[in-house]
Backbone as CSV, one residue per row, in Angstrom:
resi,resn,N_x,N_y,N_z,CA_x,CA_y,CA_z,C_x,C_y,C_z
1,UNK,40.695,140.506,45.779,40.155,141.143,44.626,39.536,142.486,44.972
2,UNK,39.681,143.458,44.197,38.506,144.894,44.054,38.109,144.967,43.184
3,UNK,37.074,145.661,43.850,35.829,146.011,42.894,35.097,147.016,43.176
4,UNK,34.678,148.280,42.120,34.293,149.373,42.308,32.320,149.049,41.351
5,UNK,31.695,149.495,42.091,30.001,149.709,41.843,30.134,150.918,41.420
6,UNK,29.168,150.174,40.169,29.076,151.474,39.061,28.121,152.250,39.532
7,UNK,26.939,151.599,40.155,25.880,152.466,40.774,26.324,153.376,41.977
8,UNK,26.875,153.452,42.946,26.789,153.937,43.686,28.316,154.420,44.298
9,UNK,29.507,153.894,43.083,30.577,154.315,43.005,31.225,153.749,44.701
10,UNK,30.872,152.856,45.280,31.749,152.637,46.803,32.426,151.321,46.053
11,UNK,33.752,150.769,46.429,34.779,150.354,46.776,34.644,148.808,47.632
12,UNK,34.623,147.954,46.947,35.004,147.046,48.237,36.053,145.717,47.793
13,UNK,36.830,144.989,48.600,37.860,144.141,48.492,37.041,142.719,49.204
14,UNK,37.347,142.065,48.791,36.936,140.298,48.430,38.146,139.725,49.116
15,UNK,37.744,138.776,49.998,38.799,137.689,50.773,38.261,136.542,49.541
16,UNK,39.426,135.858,49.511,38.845,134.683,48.243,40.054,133.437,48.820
17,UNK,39.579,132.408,48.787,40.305,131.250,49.602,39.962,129.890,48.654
18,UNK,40.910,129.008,48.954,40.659,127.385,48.338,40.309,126.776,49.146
19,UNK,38.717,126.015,49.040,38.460,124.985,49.525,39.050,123.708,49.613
20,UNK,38.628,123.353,50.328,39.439,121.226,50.655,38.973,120.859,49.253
21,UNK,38.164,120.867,48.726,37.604,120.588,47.458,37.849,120.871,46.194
22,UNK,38.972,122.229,46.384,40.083,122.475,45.440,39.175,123.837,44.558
23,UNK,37.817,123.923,45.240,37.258,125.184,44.320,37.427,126.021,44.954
24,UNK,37.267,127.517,44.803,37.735,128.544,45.267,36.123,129.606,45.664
25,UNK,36.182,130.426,46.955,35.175,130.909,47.411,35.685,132.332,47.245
26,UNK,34.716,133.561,47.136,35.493,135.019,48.277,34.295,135.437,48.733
27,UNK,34.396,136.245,50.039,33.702,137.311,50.371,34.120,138.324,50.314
28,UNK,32.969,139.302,50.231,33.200,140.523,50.772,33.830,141.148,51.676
29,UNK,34.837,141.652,52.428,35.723,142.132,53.568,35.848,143.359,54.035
30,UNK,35.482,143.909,52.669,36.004,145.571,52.897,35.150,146.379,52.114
31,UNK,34.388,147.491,52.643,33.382,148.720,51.704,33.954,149.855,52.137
32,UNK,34.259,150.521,51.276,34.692,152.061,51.313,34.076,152.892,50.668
33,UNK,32.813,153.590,51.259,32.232,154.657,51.044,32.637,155.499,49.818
34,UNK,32.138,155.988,48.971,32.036,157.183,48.108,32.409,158.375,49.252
35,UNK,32.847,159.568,48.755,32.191,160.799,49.568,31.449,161.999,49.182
36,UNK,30.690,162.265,49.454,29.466,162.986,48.881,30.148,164.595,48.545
37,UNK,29.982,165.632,47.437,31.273,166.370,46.986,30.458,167.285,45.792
38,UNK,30.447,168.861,46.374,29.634,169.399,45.127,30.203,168.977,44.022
39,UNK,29.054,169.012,43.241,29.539,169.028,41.227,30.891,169.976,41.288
40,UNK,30.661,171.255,41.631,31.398,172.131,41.001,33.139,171.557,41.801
41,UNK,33.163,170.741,42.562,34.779,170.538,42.851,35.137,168.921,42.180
42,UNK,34.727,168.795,41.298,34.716,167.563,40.413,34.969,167.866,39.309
43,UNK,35.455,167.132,38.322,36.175,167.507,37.301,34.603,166.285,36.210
44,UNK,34.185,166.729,35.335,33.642,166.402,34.286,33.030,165.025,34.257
45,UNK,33.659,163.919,34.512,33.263,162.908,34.401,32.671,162.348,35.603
46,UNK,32.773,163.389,36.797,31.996,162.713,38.324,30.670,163.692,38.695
47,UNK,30.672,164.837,37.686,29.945,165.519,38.353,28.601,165.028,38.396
48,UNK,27.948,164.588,37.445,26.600,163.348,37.894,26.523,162.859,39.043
49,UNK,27.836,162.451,39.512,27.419,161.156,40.507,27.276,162.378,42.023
50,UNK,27.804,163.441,41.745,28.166,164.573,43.261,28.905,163.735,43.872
51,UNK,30.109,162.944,43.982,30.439,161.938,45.333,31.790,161.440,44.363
52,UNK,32.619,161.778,45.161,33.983,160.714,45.062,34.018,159.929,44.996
53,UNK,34.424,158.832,44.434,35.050,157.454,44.753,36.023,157.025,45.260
54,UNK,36.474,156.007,46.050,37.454,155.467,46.625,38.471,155.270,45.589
55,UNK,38.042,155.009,44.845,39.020,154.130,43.448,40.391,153.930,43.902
56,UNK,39.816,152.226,44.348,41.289,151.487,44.957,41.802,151.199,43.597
57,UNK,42.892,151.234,43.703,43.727,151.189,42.832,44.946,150.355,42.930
58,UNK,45.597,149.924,44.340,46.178,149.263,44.318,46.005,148.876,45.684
59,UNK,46.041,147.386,46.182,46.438,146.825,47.634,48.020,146.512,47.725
60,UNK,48.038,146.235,49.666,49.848,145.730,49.615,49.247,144.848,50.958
61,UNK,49.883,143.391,50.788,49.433,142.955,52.134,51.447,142.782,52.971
62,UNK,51.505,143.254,53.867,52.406,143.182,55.458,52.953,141.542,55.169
63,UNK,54.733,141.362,54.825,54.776,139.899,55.182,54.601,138.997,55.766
64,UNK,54.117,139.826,57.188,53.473,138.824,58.260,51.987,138.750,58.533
65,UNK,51.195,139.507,57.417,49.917,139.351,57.700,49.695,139.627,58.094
66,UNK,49.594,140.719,58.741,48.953,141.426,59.905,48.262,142.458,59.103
67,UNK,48.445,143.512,57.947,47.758,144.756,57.404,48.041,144.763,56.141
68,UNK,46.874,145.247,55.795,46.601,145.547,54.574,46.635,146.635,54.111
69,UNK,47.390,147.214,53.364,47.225,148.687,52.812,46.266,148.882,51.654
70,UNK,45.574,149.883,51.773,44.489,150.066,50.469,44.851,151.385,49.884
71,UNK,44.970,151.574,48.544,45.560,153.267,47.846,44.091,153.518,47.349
72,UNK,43.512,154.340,47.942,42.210,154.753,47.455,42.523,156.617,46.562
73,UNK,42.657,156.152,45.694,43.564,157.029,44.443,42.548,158.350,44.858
74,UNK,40.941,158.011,44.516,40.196,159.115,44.181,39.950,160.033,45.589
75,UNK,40.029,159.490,46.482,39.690,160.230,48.071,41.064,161.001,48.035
76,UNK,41.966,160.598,47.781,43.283,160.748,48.492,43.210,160.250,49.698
77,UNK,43.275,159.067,49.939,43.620,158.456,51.137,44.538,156.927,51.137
78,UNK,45.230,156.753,52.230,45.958,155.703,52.281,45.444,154.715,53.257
79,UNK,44.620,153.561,53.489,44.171,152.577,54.329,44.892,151.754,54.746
80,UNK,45.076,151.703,55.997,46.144,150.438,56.964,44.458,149.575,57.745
81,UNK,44.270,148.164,57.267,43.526,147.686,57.896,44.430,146.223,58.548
82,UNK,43.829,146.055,59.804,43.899,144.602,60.536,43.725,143.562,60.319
83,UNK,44.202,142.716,59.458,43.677,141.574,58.877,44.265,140.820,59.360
84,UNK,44.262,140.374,60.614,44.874,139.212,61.245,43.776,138.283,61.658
85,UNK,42.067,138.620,61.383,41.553,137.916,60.901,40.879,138.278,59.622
86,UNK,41.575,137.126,58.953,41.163,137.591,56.986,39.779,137.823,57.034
87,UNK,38.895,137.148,57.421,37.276,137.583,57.344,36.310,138.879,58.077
88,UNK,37.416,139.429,58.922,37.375,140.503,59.452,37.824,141.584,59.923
89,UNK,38.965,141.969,58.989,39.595,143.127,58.494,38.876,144.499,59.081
90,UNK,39.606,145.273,60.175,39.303,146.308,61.139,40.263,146.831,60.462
91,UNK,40.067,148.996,60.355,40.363,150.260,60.078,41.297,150.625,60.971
92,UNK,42.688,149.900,60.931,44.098,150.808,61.908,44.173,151.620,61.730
93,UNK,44.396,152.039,60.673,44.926,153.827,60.237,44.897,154.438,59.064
94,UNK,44.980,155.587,59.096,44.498,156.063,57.715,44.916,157.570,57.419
95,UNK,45.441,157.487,56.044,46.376,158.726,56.121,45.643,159.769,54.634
96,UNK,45.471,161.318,55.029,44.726,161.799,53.528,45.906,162.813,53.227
97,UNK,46.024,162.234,51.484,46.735,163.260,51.297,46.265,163.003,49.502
98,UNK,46.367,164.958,49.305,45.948,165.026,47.740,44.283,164.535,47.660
99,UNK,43.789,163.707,46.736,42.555,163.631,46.221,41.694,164.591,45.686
100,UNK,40.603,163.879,45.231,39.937,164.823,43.907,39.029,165.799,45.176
101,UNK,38.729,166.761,45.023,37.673,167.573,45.930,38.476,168.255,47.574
102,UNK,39.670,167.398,47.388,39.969,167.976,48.694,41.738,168.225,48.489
103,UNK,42.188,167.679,47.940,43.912,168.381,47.901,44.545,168.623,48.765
104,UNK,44.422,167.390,49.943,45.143,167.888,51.125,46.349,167.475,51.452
105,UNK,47.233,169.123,51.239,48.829,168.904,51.241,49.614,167.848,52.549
106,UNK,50.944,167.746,51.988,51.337,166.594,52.601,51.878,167.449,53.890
107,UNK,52.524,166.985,55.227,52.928,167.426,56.391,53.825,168.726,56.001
108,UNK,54.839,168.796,55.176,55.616,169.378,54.931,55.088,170.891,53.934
109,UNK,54.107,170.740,53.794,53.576,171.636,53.736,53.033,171.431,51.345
110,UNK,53.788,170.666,51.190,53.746,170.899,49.787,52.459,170.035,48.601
111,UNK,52.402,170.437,47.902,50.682,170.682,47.283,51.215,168.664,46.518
112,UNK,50.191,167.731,46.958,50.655,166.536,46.446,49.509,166.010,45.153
113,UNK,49.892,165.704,44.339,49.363,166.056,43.005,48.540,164.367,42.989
114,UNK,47.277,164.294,42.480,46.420,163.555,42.274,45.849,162.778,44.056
115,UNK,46.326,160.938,44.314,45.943,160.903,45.732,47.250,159.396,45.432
116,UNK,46.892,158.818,46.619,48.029,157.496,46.447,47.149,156.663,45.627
117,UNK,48.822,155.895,44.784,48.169,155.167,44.264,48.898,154.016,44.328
118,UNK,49.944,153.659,43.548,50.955,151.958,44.045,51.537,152.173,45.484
119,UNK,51.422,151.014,45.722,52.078,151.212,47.238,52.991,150.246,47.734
120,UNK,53.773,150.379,48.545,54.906,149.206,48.449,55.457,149.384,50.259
121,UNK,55.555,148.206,50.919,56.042,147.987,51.799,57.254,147.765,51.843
122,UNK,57.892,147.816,53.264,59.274,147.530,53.625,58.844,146.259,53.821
123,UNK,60.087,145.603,54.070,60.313,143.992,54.511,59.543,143.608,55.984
124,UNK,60.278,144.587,56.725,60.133,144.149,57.956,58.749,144.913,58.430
125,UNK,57.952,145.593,57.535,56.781,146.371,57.783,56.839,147.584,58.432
126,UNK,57.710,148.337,58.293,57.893,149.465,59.309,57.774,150.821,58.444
127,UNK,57.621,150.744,57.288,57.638,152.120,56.134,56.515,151.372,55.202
128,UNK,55.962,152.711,55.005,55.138,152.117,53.450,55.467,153.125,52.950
129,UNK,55.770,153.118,51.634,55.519,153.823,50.204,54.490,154.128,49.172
130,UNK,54.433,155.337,48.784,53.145,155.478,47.546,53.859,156.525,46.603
131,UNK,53.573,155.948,45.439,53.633,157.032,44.525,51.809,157.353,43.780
132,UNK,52.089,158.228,42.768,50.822,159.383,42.861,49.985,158.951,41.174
133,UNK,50.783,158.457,40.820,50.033,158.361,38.993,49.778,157.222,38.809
134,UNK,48.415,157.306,38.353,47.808,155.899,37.896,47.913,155.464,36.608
135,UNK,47.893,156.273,35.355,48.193,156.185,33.973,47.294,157.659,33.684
136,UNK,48.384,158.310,33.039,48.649,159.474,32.174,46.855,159.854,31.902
137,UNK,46.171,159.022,30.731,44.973,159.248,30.556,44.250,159.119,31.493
138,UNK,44.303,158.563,32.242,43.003,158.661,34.189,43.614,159.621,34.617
139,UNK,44.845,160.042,34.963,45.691,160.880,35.884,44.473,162.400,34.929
140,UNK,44.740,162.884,34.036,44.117,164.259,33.081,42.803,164.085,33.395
141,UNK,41.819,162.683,33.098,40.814,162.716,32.756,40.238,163.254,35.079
142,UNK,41.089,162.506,35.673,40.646,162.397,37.088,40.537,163.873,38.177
143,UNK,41.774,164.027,37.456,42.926,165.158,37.735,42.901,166.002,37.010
144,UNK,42.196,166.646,35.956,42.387,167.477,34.811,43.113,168.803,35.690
145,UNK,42.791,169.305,36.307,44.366,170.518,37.071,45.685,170.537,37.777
146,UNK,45.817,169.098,37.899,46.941,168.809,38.472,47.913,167.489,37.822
147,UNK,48.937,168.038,38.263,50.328,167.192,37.509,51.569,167.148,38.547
148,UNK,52.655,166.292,37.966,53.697,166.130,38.597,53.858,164.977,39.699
149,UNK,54.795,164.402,38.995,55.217,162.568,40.178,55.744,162.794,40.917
150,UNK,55.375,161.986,42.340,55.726,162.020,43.943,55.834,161.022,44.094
151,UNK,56.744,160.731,45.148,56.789,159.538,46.033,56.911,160.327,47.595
152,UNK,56.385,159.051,48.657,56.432,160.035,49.852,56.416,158.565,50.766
153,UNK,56.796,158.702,52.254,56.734,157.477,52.642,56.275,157.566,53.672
154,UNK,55.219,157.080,54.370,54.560,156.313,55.896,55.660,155.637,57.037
155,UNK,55.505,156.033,57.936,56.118,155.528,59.258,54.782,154.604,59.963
156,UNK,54.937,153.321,60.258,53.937,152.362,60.922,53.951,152.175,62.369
157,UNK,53.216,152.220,63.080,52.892,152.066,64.657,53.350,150.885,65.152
158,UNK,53.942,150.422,66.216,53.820,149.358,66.636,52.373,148.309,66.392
159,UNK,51.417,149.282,66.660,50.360,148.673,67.061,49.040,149.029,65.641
160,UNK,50.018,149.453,65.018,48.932,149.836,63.709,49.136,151.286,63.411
161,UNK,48.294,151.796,62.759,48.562,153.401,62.355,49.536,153.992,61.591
162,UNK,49.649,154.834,60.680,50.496,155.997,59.697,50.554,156.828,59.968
163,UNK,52.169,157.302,59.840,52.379,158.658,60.072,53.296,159.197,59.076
164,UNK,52.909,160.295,57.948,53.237,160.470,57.279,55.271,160.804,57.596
165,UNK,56.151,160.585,56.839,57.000,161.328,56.860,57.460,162.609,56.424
166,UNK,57.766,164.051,57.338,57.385,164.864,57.108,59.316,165.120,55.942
167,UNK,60.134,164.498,55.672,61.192,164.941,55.210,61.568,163.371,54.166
168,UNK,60.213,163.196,53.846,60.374,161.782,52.575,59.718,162.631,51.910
169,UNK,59.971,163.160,50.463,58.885,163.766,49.714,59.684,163.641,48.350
170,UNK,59.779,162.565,47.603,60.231,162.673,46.313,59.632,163.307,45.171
171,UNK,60.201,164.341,44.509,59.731,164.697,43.247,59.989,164.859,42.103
172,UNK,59.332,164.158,40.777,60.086,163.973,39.950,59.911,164.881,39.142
173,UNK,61.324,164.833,38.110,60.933,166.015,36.885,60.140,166.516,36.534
174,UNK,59.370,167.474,35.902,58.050,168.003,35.387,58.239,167.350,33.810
175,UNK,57.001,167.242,33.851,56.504,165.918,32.220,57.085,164.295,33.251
176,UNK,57.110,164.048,34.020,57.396,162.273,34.599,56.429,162.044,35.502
177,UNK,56.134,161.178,35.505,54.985,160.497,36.349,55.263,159.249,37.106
178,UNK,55.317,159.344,38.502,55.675,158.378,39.266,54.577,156.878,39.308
179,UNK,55.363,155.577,39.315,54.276,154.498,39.198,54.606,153.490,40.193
180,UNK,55.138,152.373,39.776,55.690,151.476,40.636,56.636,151.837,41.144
181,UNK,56.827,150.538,41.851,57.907,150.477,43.317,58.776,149.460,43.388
182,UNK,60.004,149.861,43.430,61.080,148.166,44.286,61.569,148.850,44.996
183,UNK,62.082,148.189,46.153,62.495,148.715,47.010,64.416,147.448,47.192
184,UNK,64.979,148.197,47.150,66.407,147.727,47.246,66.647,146.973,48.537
185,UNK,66.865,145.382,48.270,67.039,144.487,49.365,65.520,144.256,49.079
186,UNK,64.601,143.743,48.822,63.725,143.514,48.363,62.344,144.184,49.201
187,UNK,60.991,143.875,48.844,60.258,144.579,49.248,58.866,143.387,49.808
188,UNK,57.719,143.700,49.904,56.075,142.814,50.232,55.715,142.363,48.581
189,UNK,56.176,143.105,47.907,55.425,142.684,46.358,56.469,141.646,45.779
190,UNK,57.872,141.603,46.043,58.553,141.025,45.197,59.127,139.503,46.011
191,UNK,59.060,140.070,47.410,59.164,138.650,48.194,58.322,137.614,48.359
192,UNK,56.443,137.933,48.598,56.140,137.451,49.287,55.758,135.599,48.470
193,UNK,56.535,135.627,47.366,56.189,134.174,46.969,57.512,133.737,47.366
194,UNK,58.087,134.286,48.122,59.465,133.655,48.987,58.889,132.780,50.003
195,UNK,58.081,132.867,50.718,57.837,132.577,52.166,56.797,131.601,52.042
196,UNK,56.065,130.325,52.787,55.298,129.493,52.353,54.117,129.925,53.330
197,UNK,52.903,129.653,52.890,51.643,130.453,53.454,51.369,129.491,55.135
198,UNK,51.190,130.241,56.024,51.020,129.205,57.083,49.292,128.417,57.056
């Protein structure tokens, strides 16, 4: 589960499990900082708070359990964490591109419009995917100067870590907005009620 604090605008994700007893528990697992951000590079509705939000927006968990991807829309950043123990989920890698206050273009040099937001794995875990629009009215209200749908794709470490691909950079028509993901031969979102939980 996520969940964003209204007070203090940080980010955090909930491990949630079934007891022998058939009721269900979660903790806390994951906090992702706000980032602190003059008024004046904020668009209207943050400038009160001075500070970014993470605003996860979407998770992807690895078919083998090993990482978790987090789309933290409002930073522009992409989170690869270690969750090979669920209750203690460690920071592999982490990729910035776009976001509100900072707009930082992708490898290839080109200006990436809002930050990640759906995200979609390969099968075998070796690529991740993000596209950039969350819905039209957040995208204006978040984003009020920037437009235009992307997709772009991550290269994964043996051992953890992202590396952007500098010659994946999809872009779509002007007026289209990129959202979800399938990935052909299937993908982490559409398989993983294939496989039985160990």
């Amino acid at each position: 589960g996520v969940v964003v604090d209204t007070e203090n605008l940080q980010g955090a994700i909930f491990t949630w499990w079934q007891k022998e007893d058939g009721t269900f528990e979660a903790k806390k697992t994951i906090t992702i900082d706000p980032r602190p951000e003059s008024a004046d590079n904020l668009p209207p509705l943050l400038k009160g708070f001075e500070a970014v939000p993470p605003l996860v927006t979407d998770i992807d968990l690895s078919l083998d359990d090993r990482f978790l991807y987090v789309a933290c829309w409002g930073m522009g950043e992409m989170h690869q964490y270690d969750v090979s123990d669920p209750m203690n989920p460690k920071l592999a890698g982490k990729v910035e591109l776009g976001g509100i206050g900072r707009g930082t273009k992708h490898p290839n040099g080109k200006h990436f419009a809002y930050g990640p937001q759906m995200v979609e794995i390969s099968r075998d875990g070796k690529r991740v995917y993000w596209t950039n629009s969350l819905y039209s009215t957040w995208d204006d209200q978040f984003y009020p100067e920037d437009e235009g749908g992307q997709m772009v794709m991550a290269n994964v470490g043996e051992d953890g870590g992202l590396t952007l691909d500098e010659d994946f950079f999809v872009e779509f028509p002007k007026g289209y907005r990129s959202h979800q993901i399938r990935l052909e031969g299937g993908d982490c979102s559409t398989d993983s009620f294939c496989y039985p939980s160990v």
